[in-house]
Structure formats: structure tokens, C-alpha cells
MIGULO-329250 format. One record per residue: residue number from 1; residue in one letter; x, y, z of N, C-alpha, C in turn. Coordinates in pm, 1 decimal, always signed. Layout:
N
[kolza NUM, 'A', [X, Y, Z], [X, Y, Z], [X, Y, Z]]
...
end
This chain:
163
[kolza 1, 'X', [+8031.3, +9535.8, +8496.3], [+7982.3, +9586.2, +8622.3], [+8083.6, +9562.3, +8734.4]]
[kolza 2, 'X', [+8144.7, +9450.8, +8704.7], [+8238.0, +9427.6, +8856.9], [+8323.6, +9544.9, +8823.5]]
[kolza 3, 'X', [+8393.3, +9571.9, +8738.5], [+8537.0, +9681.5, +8732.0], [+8489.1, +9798.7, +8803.4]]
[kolza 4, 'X', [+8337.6, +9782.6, +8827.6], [+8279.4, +9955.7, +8882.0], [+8278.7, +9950.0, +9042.4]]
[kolza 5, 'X', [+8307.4, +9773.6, +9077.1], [+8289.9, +9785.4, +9236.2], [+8390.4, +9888.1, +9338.0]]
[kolza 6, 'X', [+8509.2, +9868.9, +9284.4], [+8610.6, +9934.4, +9380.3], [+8595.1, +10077.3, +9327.0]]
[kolza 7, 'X', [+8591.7, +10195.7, +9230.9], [+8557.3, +10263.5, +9221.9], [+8456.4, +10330.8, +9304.6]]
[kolza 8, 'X', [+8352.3, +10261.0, +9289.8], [+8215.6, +10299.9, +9337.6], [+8246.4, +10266.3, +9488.6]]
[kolza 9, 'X', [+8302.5, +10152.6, +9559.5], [+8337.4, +10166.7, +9666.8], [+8408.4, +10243.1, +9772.5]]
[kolza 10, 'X', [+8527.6, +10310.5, +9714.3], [+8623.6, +10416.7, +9729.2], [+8551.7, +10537.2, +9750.8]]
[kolza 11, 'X', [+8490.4, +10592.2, +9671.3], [+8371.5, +10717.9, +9618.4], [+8229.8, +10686.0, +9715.7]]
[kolza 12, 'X', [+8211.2, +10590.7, +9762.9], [+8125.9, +10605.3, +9889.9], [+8168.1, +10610.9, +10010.3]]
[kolza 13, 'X', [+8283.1, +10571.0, +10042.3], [+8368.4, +10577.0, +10175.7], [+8439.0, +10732.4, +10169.9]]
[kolza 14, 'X', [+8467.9, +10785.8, +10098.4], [+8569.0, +10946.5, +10100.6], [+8447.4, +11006.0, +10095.7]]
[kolza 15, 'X', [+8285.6, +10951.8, +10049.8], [+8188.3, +11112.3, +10066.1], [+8147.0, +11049.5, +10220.0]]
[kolza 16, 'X', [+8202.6, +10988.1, +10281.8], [+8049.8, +10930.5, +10425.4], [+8116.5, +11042.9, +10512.7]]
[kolza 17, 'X', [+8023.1, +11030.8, +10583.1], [+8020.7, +11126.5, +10751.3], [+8150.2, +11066.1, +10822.2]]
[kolza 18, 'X', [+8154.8, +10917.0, +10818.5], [+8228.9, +10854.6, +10853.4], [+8395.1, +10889.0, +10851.9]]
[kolza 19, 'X', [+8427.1, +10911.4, +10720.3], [+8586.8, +10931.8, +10685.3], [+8593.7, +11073.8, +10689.3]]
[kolza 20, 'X', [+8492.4, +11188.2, +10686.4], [+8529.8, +11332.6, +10707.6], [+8560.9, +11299.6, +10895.9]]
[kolza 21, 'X', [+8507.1, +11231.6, +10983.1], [+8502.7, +11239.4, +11083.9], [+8677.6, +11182.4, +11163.5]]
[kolza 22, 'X', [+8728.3, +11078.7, +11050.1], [+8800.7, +11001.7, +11064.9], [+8912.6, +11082.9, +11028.6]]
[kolza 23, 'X', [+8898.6, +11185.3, +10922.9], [+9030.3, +11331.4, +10952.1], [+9047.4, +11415.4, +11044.0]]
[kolza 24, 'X', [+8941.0, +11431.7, +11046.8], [+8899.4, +11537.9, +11146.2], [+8988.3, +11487.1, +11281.3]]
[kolza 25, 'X', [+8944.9, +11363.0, +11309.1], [+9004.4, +11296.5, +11486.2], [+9158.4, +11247.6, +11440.4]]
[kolza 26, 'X', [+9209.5, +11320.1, +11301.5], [+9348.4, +11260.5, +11288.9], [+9453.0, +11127.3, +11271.8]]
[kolza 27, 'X', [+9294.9, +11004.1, +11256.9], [+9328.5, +10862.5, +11243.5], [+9348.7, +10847.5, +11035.6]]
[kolza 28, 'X', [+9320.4, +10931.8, +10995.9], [+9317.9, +10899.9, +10827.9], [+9405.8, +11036.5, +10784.2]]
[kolza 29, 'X', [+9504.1, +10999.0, +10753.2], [+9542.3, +11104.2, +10639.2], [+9507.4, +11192.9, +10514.8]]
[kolza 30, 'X', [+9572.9, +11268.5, +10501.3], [+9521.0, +11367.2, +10381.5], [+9659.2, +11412.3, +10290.1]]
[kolza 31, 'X', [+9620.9, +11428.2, +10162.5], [+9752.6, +11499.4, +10074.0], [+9725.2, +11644.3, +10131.5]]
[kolza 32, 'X', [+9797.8, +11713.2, +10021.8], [+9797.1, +11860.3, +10024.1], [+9712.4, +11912.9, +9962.4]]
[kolza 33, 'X', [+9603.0, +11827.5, +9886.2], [+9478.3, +11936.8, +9844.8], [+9354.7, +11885.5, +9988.5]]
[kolza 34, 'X', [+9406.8, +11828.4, +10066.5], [+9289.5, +11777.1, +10169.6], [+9231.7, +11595.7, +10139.3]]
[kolza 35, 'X', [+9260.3, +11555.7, +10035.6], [+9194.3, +11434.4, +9961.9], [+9223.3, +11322.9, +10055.7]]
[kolza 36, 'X', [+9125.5, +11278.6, +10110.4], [+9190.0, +11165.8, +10203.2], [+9250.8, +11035.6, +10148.4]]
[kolza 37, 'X', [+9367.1, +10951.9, +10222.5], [+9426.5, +10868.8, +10204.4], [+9341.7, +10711.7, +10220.0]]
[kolza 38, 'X', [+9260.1, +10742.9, +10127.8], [+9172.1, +10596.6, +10092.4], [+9207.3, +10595.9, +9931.2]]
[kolza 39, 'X', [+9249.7, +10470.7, +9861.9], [+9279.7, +10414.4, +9772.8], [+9223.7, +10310.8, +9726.3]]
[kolza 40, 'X', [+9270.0, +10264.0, +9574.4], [+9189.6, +10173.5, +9502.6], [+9322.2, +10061.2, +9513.6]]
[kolza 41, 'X', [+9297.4, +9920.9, +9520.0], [+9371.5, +9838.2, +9495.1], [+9465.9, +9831.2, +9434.6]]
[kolza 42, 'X', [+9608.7, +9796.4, +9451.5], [+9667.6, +9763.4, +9336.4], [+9712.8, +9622.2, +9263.9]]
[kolza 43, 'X', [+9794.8, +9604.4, +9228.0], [+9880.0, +9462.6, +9222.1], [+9854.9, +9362.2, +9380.5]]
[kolza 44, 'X', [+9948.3, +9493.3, +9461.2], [+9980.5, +9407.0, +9598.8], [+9894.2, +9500.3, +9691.0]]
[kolza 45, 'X', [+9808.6, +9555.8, +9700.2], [+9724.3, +9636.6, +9818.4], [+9822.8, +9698.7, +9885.8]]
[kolza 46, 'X', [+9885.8, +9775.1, +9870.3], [+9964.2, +9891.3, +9963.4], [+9880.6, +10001.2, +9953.5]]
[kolza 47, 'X', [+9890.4, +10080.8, +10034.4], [+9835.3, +10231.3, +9973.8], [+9968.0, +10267.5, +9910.0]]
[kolza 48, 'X', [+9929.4, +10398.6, +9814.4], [+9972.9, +10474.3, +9768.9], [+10073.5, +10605.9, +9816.7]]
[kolza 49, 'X', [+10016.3, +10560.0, +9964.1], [+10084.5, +10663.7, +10047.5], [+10170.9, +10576.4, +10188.4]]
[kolza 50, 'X', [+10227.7, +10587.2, +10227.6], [+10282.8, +10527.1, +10322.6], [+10264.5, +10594.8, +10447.1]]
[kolza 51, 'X', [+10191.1, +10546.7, +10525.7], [+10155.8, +10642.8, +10673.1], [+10249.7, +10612.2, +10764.2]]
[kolza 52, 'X', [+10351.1, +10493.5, +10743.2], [+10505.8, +10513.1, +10863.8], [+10544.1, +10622.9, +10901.5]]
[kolza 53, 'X', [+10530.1, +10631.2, +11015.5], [+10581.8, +10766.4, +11053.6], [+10480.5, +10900.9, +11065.4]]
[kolza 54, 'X', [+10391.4, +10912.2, +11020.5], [+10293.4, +11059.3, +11031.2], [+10169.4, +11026.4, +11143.5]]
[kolza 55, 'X', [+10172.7, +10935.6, +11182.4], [+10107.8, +10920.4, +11291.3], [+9949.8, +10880.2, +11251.5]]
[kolza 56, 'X', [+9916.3, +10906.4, +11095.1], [+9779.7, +10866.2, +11037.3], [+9770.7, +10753.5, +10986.8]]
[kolza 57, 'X', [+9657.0, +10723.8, +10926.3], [+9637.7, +10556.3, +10892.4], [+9603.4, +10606.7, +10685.7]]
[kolza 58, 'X', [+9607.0, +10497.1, +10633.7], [+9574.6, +10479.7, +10506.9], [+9457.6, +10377.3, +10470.8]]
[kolza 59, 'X', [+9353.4, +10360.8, +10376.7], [+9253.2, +10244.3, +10379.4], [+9306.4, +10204.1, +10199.8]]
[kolza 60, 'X', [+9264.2, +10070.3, +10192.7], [+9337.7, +10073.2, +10071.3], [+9203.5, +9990.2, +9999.6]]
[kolza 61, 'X', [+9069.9, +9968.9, +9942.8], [+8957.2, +9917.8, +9899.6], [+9016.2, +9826.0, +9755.5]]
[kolza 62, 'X', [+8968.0, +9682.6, +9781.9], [+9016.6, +9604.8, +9675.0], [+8875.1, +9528.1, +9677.1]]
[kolza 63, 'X', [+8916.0, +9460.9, +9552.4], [+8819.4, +9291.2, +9543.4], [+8945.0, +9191.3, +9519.2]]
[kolza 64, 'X', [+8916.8, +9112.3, +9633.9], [+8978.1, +8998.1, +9608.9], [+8924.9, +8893.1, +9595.9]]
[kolza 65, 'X', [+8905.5, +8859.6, +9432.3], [+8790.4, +8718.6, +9433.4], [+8677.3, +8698.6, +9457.8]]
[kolza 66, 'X', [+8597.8, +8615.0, +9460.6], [+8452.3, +8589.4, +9442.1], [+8395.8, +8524.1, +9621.5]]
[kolza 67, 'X', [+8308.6, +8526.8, +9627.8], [+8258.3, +8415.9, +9773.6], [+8175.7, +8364.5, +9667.8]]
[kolza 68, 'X', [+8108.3, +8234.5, +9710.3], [+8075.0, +8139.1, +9646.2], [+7887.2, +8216.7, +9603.2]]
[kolza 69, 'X', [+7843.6, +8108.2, +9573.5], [+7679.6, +8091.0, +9492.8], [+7632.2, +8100.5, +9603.4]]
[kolza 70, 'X', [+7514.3, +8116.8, +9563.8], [+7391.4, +8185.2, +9699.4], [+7334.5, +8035.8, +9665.3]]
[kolza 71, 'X', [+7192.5, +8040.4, +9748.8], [+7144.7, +7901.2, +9739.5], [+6986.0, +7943.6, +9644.0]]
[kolza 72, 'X', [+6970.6, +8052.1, +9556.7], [+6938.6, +8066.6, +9452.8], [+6926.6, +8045.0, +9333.7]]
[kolza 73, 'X', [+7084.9, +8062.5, +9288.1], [+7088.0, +8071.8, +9123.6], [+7235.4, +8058.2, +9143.2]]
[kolza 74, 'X', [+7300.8, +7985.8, +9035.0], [+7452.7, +8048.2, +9043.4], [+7532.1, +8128.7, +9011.9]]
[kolza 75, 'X', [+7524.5, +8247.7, +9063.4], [+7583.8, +8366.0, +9032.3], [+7637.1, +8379.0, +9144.9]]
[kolza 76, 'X', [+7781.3, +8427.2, +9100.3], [+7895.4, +8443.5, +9190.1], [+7871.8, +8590.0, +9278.1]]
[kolza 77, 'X', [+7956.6, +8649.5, +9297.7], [+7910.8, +8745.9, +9410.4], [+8058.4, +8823.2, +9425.4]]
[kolza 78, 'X', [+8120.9, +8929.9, +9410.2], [+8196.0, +9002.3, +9457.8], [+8244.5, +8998.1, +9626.4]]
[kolza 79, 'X', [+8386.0, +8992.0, +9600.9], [+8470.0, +8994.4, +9787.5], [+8489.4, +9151.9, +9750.4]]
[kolza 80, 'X', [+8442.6, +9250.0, +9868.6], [+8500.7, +9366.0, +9893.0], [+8605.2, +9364.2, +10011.2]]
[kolza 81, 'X', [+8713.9, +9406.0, +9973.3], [+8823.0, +9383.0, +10097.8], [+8881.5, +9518.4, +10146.8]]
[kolza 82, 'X', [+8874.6, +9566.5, +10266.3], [+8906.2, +9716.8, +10316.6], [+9019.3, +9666.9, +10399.1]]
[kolza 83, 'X', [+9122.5, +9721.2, +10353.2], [+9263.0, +9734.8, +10441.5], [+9303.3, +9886.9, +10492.5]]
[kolza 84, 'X', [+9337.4, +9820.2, +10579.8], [+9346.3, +9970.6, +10682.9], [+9524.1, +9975.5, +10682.1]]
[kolza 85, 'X', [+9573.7, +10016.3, +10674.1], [+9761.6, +10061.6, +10742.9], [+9731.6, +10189.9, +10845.4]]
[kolza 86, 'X', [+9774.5, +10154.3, +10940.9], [+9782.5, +10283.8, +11050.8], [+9915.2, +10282.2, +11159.3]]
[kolza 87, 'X', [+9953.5, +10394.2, +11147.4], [+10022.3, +10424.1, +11250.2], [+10015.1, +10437.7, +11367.3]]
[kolza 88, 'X', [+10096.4, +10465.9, +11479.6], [+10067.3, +10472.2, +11602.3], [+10055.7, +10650.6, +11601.3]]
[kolza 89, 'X', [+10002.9, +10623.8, +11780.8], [+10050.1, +10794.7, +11784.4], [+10155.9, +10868.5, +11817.5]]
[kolza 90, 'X', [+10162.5, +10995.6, +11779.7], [+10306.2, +11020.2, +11751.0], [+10320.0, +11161.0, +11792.9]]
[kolza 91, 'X', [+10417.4, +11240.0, +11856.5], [+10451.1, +11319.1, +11911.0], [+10512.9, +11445.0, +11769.8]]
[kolza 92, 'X', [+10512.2, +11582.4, +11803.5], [+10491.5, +11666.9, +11695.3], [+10643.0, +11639.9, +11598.7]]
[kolza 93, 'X', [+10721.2, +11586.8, +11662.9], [+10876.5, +11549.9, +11678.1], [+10896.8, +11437.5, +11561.9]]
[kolza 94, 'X', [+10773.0, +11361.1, +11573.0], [+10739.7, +11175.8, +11515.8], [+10808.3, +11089.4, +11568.1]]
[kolza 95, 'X', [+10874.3, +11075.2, +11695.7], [+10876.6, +11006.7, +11823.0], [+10730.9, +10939.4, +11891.2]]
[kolza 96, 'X', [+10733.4, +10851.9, +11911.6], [+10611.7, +10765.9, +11937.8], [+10589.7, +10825.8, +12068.3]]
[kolza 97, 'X', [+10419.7, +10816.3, +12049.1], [+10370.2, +10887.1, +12186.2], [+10300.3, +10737.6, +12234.0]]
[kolza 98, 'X', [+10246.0, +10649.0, +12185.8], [+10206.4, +10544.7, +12240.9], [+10136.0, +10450.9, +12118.5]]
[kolza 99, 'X', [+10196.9, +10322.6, +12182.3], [+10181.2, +10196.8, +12082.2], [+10083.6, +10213.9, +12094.7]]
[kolza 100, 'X', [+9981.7, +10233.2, +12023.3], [+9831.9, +10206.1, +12024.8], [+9814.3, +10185.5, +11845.4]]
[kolza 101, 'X', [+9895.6, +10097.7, +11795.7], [+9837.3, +10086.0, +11662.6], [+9709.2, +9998.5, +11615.9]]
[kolza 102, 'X', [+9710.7, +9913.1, +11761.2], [+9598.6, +9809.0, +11717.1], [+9436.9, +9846.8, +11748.3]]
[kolza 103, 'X', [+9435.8, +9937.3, +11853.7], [+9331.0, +9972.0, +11918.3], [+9309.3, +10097.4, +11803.1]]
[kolza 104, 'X', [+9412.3, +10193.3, +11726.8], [+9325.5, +10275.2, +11623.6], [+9274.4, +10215.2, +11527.2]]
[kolza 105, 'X', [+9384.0, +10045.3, +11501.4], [+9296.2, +10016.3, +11328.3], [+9169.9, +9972.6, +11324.8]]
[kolza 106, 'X', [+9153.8, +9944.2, +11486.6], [+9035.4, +9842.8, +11508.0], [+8905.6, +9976.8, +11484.8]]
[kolza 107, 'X', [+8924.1, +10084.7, +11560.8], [+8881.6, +10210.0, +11566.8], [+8851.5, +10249.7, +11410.1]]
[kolza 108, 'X', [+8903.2, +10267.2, +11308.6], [+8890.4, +10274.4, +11197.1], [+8759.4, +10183.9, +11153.7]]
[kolza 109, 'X', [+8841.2, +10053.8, +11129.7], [+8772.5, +9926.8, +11076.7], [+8611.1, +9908.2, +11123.5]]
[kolza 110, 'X', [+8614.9, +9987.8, +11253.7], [+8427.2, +9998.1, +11325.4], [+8381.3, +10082.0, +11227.4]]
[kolza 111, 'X', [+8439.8, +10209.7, +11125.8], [+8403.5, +10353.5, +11089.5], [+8386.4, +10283.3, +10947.1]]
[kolza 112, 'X', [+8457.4, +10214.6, +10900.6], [+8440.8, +10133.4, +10792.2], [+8314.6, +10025.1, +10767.5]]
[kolza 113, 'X', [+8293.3, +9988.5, +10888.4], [+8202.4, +9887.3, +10919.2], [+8088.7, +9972.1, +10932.4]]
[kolza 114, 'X', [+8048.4, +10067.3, +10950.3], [+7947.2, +10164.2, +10949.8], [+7909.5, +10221.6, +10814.1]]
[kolza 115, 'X', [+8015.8, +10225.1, +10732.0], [+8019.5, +10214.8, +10616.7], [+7920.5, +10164.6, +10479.8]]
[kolza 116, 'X', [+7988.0, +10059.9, +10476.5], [+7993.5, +9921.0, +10377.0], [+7817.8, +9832.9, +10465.1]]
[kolza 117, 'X', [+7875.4, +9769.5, +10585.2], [+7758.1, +9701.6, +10600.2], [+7572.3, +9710.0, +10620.2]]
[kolza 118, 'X', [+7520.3, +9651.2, +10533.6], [+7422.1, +9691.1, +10531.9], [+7327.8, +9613.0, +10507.0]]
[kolza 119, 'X', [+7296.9, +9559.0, +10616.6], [+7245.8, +9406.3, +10662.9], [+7076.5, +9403.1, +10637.1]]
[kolza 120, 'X', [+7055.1, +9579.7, +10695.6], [+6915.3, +9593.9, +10649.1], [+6866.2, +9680.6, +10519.2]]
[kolza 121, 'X', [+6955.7, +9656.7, +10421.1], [+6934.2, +9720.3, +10272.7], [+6881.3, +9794.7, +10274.6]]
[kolza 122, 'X', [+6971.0, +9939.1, +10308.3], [+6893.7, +10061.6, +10336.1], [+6940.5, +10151.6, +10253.9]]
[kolza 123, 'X', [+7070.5, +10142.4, +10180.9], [+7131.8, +10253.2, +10083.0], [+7173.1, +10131.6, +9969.2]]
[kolza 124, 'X', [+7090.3, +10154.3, +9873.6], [+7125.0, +10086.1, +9743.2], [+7241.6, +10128.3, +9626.3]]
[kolza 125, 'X', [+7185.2, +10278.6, +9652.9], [+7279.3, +10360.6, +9558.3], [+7457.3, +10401.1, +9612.5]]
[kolza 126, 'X', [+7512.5, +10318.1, +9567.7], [+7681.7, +10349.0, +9546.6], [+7719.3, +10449.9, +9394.7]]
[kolza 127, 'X', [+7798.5, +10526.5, +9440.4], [+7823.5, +10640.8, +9267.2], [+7820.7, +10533.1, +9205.8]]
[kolza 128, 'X', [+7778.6, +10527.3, +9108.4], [+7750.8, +10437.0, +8966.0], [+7736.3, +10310.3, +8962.8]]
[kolza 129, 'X', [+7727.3, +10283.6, +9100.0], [+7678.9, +10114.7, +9103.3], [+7562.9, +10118.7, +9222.0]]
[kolza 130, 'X', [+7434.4, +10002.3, +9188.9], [+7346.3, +9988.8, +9242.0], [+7357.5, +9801.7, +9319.0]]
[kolza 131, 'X', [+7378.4, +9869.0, +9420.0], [+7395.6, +9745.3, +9461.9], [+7306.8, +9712.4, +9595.6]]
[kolza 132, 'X', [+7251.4, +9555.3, +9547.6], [+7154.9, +9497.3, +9668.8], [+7136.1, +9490.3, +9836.2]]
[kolza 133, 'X', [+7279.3, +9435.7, +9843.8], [+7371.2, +9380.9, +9991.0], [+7480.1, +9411.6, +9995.1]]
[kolza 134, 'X', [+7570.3, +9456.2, +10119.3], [+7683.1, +9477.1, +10116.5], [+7706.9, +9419.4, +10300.1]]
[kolza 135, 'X', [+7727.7, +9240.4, +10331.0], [+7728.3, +9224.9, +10466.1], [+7863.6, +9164.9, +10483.8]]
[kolza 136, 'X', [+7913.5, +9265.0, +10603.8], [+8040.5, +9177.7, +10632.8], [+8044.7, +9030.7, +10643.9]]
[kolza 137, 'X', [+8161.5, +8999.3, +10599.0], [+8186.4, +8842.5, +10620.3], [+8142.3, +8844.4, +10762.1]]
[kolza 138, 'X', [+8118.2, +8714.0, +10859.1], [+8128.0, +8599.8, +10963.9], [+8301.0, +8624.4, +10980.8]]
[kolza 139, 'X', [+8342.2, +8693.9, +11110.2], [+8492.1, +8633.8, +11164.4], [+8522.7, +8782.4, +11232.0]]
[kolza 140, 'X', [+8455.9, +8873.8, +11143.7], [+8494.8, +9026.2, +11194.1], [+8669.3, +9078.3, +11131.6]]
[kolza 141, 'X', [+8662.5, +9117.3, +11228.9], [+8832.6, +9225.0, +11155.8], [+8937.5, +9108.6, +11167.9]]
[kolza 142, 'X', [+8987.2, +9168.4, +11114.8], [+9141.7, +9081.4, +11171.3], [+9260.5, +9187.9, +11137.4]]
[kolza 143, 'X', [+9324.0, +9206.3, +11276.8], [+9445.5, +9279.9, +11267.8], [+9559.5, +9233.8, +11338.7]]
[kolza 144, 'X', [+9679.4, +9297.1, +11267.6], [+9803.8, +9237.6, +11276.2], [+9940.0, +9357.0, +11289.8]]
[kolza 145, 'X', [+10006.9, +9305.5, +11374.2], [+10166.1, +9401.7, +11323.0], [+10212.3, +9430.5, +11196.8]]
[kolza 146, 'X', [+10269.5, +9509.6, +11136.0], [+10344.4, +9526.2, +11065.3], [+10475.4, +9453.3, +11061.9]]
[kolza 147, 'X', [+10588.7, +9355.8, +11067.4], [+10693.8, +9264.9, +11072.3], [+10794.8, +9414.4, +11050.2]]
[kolza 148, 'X', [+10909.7, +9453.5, +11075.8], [+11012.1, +9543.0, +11042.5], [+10946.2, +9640.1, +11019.4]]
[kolza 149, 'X', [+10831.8, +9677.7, +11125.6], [+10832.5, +9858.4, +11091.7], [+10815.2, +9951.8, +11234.9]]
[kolza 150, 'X', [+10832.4, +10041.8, +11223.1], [+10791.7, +10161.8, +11330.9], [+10631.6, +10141.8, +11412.5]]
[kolza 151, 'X', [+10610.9, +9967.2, +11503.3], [+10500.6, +9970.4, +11542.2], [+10378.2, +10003.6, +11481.3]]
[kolza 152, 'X', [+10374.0, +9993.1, +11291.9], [+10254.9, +9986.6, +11246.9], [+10173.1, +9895.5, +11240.8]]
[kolza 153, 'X', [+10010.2, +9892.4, +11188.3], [+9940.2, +9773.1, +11201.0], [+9878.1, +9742.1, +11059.7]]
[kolza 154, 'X', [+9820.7, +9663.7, +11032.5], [+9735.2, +9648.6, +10941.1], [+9612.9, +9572.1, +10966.6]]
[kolza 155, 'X', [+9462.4, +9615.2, +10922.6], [+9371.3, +9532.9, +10929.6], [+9293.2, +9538.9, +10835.0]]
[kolza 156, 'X', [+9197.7, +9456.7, +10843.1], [+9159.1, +9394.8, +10750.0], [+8950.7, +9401.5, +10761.8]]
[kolza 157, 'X', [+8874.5, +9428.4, +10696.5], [+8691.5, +9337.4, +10689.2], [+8664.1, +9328.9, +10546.2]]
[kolza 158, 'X', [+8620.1, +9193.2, +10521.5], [+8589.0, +9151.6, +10368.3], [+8402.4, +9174.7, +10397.3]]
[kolza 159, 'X', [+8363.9, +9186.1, +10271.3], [+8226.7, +9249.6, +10279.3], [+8204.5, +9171.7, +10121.9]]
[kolza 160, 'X', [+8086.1, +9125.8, +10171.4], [+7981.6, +8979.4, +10033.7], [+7897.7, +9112.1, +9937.2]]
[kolza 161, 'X', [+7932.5, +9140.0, +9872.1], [+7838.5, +9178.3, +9801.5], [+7765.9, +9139.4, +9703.0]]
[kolza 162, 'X', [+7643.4, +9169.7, +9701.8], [+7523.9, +9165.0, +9561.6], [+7515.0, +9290.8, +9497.0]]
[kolza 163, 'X', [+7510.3, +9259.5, +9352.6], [+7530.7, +9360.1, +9278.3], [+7439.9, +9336.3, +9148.7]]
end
């Protein structure tokens, strides 16, 4: 069942209202058949696509590790981790129109958070996984520069799930 989380996670974020909305306003990328630039984990969580430079962002959906036992039973519990990469905005040229990388990932990461959290267990059904809870961690986003790049950002919301 866990191997089905990021799957099933990915496949609920590319059908929401949320990420058609998030092309549409030009903060998420797309290939050339339209497919938006949300991805499954890899080794090292990069996307697959590199948004340096196009002025769009990438989400990259992993599990990293367990959060601990409930005060139930001991059964461990799935980390869902949503990484965002986004660019700034950018002029038709790809000359920067304005540092604003932190204020879009954060912008994202709310659309994500609209998503995933679901504090009052209202959508159980994920494609092929049925799952209980899905509540963001305690701490909220956390975003950061990119170190040696073209003013990109990266951020970050881990999400507890029951499954």
C-alpha cells in the first residue's frame, strides 16, 4: 500500500481545480502535450524538468520516511513531502521581470495546501488509495533560495498521512 502513496498523490494534485488553475495563472509548467510539471520523487527530489529560466515552477511529490505512532496502536504513518522549484517572473526575452520567487512558491504551496490537507476528512478517495487523514505537519512551508541559480526558490509542506 505505501508504494501507491506518491502515485495516488501526484494523480490527485494534476486532476484538482487547483493545478488546472495554477497553469492557467502561468505559476506551473506544462510539456508539449499540456501535462503539467508535477512529478513523482526520485533518488534526490529534483523535478524532471528544470523550470530555470521559463519563468514557471515545477512540484516534485515524494515520501520521505515515516512520522512516528499515533497514541493508538503502533502503526507508523506515511511523510507526504510536496516540493515546489519555481522561478521568478520573466520577461518574453527570459530576462527577469521581478524577483518574486518567494512570494510565487509560497503562492503555489497555499494551492497545494488546498490540496492534500484535510483536517475535516472530507475526500477519502485518492486514485487507488483510500486514505483516512491527510494534515499538514505543525511549522507550515518552508522556503528557501536556490544557492548558484537565476533567483530560483524552493519550498517545501510535509503532510501526516493515514492510510
Amino acid at each position: 500500500m505505501i508504494e501507491n502513496v506518491i502515485p495516488a498523490a501526484v494523480a490527485k494534485f494534476v486532476a484538482s481545480p487547483e493545478c488546472e488553475a495554477l497553469v492557467e495563472e502561468g505559476l506551473l509548467g506544462v510539456d508539449v502535450k499540456g501535462t503539467p510539471w508535477v512529478f513523482q520523487g526520485s533518488d534526490d527530489d529534483r523535478p524532471f524538468r528544470d523550470p530555470a529560466g521559463t519563468g514557471k515552477g515545477a512540484i516534485v511529490i515524494t515520501s520521505n520516511g515515516i512520522w512516528g505512532v499515533n497514541q493508538h496502536n503502533t502503526a507508523d504513518f506515511p511523510l507526504l513531502t510536496v516540493l515546489v522549484y519555481m522561478d521568478v517572473s520573466r520577461k518574453a526575452d527570459g530576462t527577469i521581470l521581478m524577483k518574486n520567487g518567494k512570494s510565487r512558491t509560497l503562492s503555489v504551496l497555499r494551492r497545494v495546501k488546498d490540496v492534500f490537507h484535510d483536517a475535516a476528512n472530507k475526500d477519502h478517495e485518492w486514485p487507488g488509495l483510500y486514505v483516512v487523514s491527510c494534515v499538514m505537519q505543525p511549522g507550515g512551508f518552508s522556503v528557501m533560495g536556490i544557492p548558484n541559480s537565476d533567483a530560483m526558490h524552493r519550498g517545501a509542506a510535509n503532510f501526516e498521512l493515514s492510510i
